[in-house]
C-alpha positions as CSV (number, residue, x, y, z in Angstrom):
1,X,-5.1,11.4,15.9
2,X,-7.2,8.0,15.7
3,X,-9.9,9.8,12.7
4,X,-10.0,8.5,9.9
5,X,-12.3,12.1,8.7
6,X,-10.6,14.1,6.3
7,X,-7.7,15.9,7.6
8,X,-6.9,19.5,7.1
9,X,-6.2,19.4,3.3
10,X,-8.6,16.8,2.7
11,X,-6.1,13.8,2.8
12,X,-8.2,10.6,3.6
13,X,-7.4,6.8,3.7
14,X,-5.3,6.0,1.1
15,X,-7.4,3.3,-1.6
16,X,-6.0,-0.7,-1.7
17,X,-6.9,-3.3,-4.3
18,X,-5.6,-6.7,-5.0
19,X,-6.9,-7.0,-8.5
20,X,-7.8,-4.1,-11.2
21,X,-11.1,-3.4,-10.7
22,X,-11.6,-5.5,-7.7
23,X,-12.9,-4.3,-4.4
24,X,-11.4,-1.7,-2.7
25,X,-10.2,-1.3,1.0
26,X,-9.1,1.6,3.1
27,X,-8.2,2.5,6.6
28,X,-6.4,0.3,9.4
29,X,-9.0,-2.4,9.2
30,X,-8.0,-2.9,5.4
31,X,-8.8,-5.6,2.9
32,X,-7.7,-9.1,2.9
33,X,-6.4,-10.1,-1.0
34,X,-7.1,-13.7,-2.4
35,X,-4.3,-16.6,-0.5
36,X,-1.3,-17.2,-2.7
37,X,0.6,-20.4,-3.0
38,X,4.7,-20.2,-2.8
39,X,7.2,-22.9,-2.6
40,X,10.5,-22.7,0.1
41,X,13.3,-20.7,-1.6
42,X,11.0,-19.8,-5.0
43,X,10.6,-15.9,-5.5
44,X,7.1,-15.3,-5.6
45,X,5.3,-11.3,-7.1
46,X,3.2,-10.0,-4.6
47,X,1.3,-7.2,-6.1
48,X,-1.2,-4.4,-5.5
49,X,-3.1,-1.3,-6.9
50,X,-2.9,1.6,-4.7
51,X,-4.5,5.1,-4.7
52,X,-4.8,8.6,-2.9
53,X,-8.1,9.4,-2.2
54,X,-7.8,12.8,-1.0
55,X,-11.0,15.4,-1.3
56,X,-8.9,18.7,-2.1
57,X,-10.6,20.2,-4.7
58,X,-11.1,23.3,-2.3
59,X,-7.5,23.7,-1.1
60,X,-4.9,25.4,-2.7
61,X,-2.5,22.3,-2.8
62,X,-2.5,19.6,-5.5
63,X,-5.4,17.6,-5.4
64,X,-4.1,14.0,-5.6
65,X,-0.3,13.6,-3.9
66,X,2.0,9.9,-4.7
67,X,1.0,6.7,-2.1
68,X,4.1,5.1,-0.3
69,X,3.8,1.5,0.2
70,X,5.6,-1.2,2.3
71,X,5.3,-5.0,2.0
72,X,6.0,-6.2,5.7
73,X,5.7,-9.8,7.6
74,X,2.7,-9.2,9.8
75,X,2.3,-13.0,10.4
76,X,3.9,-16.0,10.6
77,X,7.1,-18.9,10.9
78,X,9.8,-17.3,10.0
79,X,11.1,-14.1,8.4
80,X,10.6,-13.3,4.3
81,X,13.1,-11.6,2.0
82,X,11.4,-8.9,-0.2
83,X,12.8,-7.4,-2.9
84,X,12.7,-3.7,-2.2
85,X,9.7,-3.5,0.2
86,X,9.9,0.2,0.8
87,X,8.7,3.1,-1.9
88,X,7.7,6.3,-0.6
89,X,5.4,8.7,-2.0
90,X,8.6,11.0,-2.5
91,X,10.1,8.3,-4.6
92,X,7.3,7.4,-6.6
93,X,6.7,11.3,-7.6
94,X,10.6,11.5,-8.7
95,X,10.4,7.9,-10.3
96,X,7.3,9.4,-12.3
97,X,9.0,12.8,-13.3
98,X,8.4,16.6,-13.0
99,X,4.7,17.7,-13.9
100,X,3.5,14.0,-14.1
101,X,-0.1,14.2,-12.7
102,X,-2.5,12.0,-10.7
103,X,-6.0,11.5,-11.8
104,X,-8.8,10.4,-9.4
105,X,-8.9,7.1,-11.6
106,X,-5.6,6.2,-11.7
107,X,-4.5,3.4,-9.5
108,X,-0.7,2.5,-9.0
109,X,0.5,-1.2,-9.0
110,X,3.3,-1.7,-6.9
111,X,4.7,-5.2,-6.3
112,X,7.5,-7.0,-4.5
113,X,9.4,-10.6,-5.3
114,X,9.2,-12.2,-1.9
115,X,11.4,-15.4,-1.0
116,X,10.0,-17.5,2.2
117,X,13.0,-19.7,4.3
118,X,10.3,-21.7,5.9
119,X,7.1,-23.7,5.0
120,X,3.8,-22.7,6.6
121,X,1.0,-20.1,6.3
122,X,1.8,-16.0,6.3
123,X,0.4,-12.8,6.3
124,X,1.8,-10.1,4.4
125,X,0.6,-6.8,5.0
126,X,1.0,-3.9,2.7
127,X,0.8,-0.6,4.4
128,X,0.0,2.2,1.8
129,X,0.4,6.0,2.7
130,X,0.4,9.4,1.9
131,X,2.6,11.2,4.0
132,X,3.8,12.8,0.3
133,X,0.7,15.6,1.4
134,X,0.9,18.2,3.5
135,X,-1.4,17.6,6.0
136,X,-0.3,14.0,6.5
137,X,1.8,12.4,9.2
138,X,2.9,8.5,10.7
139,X,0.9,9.4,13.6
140,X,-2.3,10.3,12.1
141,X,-4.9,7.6,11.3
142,X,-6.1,9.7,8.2
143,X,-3.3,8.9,6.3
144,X,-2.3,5.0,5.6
145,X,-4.2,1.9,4.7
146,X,-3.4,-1.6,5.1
147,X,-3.8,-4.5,3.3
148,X,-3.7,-8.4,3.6
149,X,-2.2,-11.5,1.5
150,X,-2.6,-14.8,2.9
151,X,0.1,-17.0,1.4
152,X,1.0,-20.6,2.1
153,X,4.3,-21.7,1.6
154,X,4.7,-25.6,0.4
155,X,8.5,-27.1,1.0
């Protein structure tokens, strides 16, 4: 399903920011981060602050569930290294421990070391989901965000 309405359980759009406090994007269209500068062969952090944004306050399921992310290539000369580029929902819960709870303010920074093989200018996008809830699935537009980093990569 192409809605981005609240699903069955209330999961929505997952939140994306680039900065703490910064604006916030959701849904496919996404928000674009400020352009980052890299150098051929020099590890560079790429980092983000992610959130569920789920209304479930009437459901009987927990009312904020663990975003996955993944750092992906969406644009240019040739392919990027990333340093562990995939983290699911799943993962993040078990990384954060039995009973550890979400509140509606807390966002999650995730970030990636990623190493460009070629000189020129690149989009990364980060797709951030929350396939962790119950009413959530790949297919439906509800459930992941994206968001943008322009870099350019110097020699």
């Amino acid at each position: 399903e192409m809605s981005s309405a609240p699903r069955a359980l209330g999961s929505l759009n997952p939140g994306i920011r680039f900065t703490q406090g910064g604006p916030e994007g959701s849904g496919r269209e996404g928000i674009m981060g400020p352009r980052i500068t890299a150098s051929v062969g020099t590890p560079v952090t790429l980092s983000a602050f992610v959130r569920d944004r789920g209304e479930r306050d009437e459901y009987e399921v927990p009312s904020l569930f663990q975003v996955g992310t993944e750092w992906i290539m969406h644009q240019g000369p040739a392919m990027i290294d990333f340093e562990n580029p995939i983290m699911t929902g799943q993962q993040r819960e078990e990384a954060a421990g039995e009973g550890a709870m979400i509140s509606s303010d807390d966002w999650t920074e995730t970030t990636t070391q990623a190493t460009f093989s070629a000189p020129g200018d690149y989009v990364i996008r980060l797709r951030v989901d929350n396939f962790a809830a119950p009413d959530t699935s790949f297919g439906n537009q509800c459930c992941w965000s994206n968001g943008y980093l322009p870099v350019t990569v110097t020699p």
